[in-house]
DSSP file (Angstrom, degrees, kcal/mol; ACC not computed):
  #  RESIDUE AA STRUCTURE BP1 BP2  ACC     N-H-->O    O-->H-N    N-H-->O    O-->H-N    TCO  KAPPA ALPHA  PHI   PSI    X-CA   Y-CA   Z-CA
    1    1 A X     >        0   0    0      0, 0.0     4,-0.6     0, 0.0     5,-0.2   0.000 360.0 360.0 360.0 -33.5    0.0    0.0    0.0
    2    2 A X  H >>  +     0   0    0      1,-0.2     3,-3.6     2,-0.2     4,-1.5   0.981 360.0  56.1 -69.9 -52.8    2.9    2.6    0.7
    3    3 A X  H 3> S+     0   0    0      1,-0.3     4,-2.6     2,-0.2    -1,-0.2   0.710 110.3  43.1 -11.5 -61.4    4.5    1.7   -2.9
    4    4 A X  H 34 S+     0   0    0      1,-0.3    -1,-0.3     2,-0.2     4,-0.3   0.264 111.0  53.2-104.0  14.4    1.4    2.5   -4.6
    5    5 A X  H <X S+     0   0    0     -3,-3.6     4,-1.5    -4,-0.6    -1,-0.3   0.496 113.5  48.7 -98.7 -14.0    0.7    5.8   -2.6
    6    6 A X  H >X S+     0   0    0     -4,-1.5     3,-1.3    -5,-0.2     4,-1.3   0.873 106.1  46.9 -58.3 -90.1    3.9    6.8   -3.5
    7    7 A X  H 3X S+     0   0    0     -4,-2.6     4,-4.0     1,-0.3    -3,-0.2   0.747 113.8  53.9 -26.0 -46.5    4.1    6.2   -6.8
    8    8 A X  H 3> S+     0   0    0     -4,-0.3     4,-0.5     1,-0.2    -1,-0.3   0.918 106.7  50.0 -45.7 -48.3    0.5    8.0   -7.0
    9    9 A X  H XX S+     0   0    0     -4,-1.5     4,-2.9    -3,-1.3     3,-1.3   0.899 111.0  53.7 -72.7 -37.6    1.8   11.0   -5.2
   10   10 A X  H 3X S+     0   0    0     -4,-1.3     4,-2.0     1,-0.3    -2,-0.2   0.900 113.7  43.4 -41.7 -55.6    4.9   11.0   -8.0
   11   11 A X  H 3< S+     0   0    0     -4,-4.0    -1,-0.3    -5,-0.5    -2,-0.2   0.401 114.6  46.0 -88.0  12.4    2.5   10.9  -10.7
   12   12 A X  H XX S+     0   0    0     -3,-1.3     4,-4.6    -4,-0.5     3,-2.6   0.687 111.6  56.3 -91.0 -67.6    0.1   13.7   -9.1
   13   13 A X  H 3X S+     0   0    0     -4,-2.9     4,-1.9     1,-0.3    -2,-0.2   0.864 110.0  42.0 -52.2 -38.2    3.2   15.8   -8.4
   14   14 A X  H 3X S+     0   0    0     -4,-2.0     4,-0.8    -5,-0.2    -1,-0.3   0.639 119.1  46.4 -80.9  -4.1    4.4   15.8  -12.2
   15   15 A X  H <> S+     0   0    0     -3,-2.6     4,-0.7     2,-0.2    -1,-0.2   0.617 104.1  54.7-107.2 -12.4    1.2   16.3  -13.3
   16   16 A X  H  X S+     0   0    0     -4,-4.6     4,-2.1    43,-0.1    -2,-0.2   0.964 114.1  48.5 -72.3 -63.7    0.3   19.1  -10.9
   17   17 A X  H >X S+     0   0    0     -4,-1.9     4,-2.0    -5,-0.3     3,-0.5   0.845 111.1  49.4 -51.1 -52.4    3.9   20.9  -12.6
   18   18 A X  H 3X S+     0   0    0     -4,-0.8     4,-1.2     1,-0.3    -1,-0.2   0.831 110.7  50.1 -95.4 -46.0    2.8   20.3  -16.2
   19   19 A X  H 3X S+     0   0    0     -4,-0.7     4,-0.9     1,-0.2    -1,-0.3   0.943 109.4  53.2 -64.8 -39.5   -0.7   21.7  -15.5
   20   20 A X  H << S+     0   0    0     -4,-2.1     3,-0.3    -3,-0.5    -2,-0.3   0.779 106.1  48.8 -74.2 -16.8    0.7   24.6  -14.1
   21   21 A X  H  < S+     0   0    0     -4,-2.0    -1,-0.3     1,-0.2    -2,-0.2   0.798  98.5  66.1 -70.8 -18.9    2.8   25.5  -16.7
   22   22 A X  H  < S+     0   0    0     -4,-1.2    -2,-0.2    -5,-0.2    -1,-0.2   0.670  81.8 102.7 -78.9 -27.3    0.4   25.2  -19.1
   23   23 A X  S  < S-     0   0    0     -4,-0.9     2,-0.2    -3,-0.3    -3,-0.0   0.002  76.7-115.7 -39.4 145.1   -1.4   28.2  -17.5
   24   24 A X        -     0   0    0      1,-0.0     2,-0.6     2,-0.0    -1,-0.1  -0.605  22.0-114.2 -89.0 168.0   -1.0   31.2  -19.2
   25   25 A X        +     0   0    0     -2,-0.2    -1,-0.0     1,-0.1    -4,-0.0  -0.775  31.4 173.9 -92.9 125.5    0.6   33.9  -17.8
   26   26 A X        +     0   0    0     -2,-0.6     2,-0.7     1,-0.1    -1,-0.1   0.681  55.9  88.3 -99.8   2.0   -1.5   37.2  -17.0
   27   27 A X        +     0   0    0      1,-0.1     3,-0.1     5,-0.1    -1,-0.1  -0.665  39.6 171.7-108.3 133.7    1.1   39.2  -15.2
   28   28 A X        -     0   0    0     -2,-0.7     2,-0.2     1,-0.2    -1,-0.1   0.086  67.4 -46.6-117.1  31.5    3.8   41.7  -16.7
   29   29 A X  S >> S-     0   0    0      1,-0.1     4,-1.0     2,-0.1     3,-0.6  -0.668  80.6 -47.5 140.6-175.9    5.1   43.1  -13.8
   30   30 A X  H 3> S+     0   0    0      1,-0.3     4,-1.3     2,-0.2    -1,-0.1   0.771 126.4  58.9 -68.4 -11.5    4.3   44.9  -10.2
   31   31 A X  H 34>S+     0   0    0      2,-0.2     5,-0.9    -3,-0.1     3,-0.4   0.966 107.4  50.9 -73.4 -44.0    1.7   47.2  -11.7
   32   32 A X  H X>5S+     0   0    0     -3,-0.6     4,-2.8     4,-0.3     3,-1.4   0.954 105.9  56.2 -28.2 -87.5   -0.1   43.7  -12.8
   33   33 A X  H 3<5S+     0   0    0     -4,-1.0    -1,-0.2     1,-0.3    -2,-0.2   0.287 106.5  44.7 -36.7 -38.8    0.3   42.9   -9.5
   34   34 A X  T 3<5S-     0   0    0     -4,-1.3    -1,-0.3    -3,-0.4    -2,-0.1  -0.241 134.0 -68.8 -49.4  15.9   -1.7   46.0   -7.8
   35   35 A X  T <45S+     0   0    0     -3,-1.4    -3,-0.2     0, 0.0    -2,-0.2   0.752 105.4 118.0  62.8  42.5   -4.7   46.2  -10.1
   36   36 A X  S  <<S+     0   0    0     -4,-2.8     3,-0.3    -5,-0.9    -4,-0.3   0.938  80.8  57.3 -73.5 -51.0   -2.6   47.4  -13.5
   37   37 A X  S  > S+     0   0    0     -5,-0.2     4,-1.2     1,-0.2     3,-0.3   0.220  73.1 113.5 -64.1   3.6   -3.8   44.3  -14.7
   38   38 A X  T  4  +     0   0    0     -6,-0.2    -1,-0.2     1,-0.2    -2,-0.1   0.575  69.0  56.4 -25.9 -38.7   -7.6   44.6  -14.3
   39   39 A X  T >> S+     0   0    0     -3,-0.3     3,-1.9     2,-0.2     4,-0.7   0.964 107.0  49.5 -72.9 -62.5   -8.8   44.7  -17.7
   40   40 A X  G >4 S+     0   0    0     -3,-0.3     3,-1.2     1,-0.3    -2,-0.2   0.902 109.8  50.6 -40.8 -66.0   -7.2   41.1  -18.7
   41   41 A X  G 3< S+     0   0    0     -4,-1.2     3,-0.4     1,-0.2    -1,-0.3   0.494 109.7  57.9 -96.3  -0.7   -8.6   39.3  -15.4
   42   42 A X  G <4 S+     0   0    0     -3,-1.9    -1,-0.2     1,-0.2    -2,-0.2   0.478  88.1  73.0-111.2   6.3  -12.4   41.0  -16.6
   43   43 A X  S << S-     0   0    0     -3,-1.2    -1,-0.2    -4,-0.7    -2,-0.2   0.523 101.1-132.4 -88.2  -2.0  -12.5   39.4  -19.9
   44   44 A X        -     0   0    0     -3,-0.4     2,-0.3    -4,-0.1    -1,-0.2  -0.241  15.5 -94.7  73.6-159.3  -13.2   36.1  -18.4
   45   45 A X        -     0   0    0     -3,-0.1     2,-0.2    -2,-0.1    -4,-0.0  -0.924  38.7-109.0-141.9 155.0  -11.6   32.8  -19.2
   46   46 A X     >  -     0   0    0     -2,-0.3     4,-1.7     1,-0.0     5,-0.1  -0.402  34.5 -98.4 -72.1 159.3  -12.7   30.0  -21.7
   47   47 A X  H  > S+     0   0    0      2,-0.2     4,-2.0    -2,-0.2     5,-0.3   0.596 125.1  48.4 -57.4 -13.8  -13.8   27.3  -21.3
   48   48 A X  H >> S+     0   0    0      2,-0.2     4,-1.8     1,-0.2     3,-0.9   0.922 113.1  63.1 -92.6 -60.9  -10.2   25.1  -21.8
   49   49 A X  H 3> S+     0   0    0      1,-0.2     4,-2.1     2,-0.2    -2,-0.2   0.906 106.2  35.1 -16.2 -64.6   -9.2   28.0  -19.3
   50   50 A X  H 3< S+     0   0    0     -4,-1.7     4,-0.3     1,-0.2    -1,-0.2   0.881 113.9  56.9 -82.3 -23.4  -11.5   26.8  -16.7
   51   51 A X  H XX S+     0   0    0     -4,-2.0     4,-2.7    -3,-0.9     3,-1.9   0.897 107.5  57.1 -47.9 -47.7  -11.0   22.7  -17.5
   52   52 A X  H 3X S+     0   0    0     -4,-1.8     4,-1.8    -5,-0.3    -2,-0.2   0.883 105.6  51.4 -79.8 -46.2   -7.5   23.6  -16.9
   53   53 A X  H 3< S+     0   0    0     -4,-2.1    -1,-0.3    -5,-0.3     4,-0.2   0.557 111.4  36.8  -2.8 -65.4   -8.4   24.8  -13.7
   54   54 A X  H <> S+     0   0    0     -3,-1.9     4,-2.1    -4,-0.3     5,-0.3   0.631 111.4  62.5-115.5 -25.8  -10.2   22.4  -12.1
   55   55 A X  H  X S+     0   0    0     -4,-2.7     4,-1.7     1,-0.2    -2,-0.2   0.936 107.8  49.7 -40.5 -56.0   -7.8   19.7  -13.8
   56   56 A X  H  X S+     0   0    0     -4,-1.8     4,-2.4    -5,-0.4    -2,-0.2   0.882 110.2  45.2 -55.1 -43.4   -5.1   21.6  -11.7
   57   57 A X  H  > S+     0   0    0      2,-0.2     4,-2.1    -4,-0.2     3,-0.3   0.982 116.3  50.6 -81.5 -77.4   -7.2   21.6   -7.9
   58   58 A X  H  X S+     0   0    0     -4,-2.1     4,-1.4     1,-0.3     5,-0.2   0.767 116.2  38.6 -61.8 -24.8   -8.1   17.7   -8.5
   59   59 A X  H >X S+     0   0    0     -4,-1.7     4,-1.8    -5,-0.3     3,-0.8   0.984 122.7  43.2 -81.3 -55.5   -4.4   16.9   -9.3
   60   60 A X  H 3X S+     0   0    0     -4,-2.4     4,-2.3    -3,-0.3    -2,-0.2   0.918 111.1  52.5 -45.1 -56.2   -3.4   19.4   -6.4
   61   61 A X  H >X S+     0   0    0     -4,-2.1     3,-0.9     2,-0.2     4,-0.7   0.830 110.9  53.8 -32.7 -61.3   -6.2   18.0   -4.0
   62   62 A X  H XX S+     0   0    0     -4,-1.4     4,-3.2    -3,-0.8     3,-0.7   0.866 109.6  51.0 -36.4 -68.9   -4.5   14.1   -4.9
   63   63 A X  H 3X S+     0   0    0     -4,-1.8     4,-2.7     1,-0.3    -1,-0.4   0.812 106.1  44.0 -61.2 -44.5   -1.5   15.3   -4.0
   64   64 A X  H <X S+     0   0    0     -4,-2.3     4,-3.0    -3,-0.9    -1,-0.3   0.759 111.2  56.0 -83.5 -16.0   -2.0   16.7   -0.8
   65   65 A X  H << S+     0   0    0     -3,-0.7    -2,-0.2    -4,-0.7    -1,-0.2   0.823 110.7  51.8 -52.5 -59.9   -4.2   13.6    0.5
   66   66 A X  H >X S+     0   0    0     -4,-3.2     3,-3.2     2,-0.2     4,-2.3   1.000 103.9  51.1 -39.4 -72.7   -1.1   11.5   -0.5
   67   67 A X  H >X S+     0   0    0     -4,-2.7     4,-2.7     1,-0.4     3,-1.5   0.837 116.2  44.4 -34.7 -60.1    1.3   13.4    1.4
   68   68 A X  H 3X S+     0   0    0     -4,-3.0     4,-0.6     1,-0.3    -1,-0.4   0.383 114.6  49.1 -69.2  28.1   -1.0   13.0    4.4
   69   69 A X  H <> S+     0   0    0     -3,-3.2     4,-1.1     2,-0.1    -1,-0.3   0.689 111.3  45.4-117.2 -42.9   -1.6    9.8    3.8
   70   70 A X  H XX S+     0   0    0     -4,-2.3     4,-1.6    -3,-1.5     3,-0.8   0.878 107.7  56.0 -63.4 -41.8    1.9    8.9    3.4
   71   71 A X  H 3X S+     0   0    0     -4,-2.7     4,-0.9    -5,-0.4     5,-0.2   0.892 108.9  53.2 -67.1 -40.3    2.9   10.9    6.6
   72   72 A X  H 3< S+     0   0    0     -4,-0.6     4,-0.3     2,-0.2    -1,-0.2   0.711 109.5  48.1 -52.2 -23.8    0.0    8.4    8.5
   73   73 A X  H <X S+     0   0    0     -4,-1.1     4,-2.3    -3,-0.8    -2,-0.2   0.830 114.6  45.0 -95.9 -36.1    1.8    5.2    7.1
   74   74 A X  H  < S+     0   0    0     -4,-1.6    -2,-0.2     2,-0.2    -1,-0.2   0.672 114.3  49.2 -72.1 -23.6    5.3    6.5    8.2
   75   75 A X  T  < S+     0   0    0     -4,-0.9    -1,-0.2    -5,-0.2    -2,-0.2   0.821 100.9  63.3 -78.9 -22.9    4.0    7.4   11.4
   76   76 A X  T  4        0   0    0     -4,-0.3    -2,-0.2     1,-0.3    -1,-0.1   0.918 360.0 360.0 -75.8 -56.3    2.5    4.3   11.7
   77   77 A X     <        0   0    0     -4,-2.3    -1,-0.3     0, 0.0    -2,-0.1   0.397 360.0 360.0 -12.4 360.0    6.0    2.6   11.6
């Protein structure tokens, strides 16, 4: 059972990085960062935007469920 919650959390974690790179980026700099960028973030997102999204939380969710789940099996030792 630890094997194959490792290995899950391996393959969560590389797929959690891949999704987030795949985001686009909206920010170009500290004015972004203060409300320069307003206009971009009120134009909404498409729909592969918002799949992308929620693909990203379920992989993140996975992952953090592993960890604790792995940190119970080790404790468990």
């Amino acid at each position: 059972m630890f094997v194959l919650t490792l290995c899950l959390q391996v393959i969560t974690g590389l797929v959690s990085v891949v999704l987030v790179l795949l985001h686009s980026g909206r920010g170009g700099g500290l004015s972004d960062m203060f409300g320069g960028g307003l206009g971009v973030t009120a134009a909404g997102s498409t729909v592969v935007e918002r799949n992308l999204d929620r693909l990203t939380i379920v992989s993140a969710l996975i992952f953090g469920f592993t960890t604790l789940a792995l940190a119970l099996m080790i404790d468990s030792y």
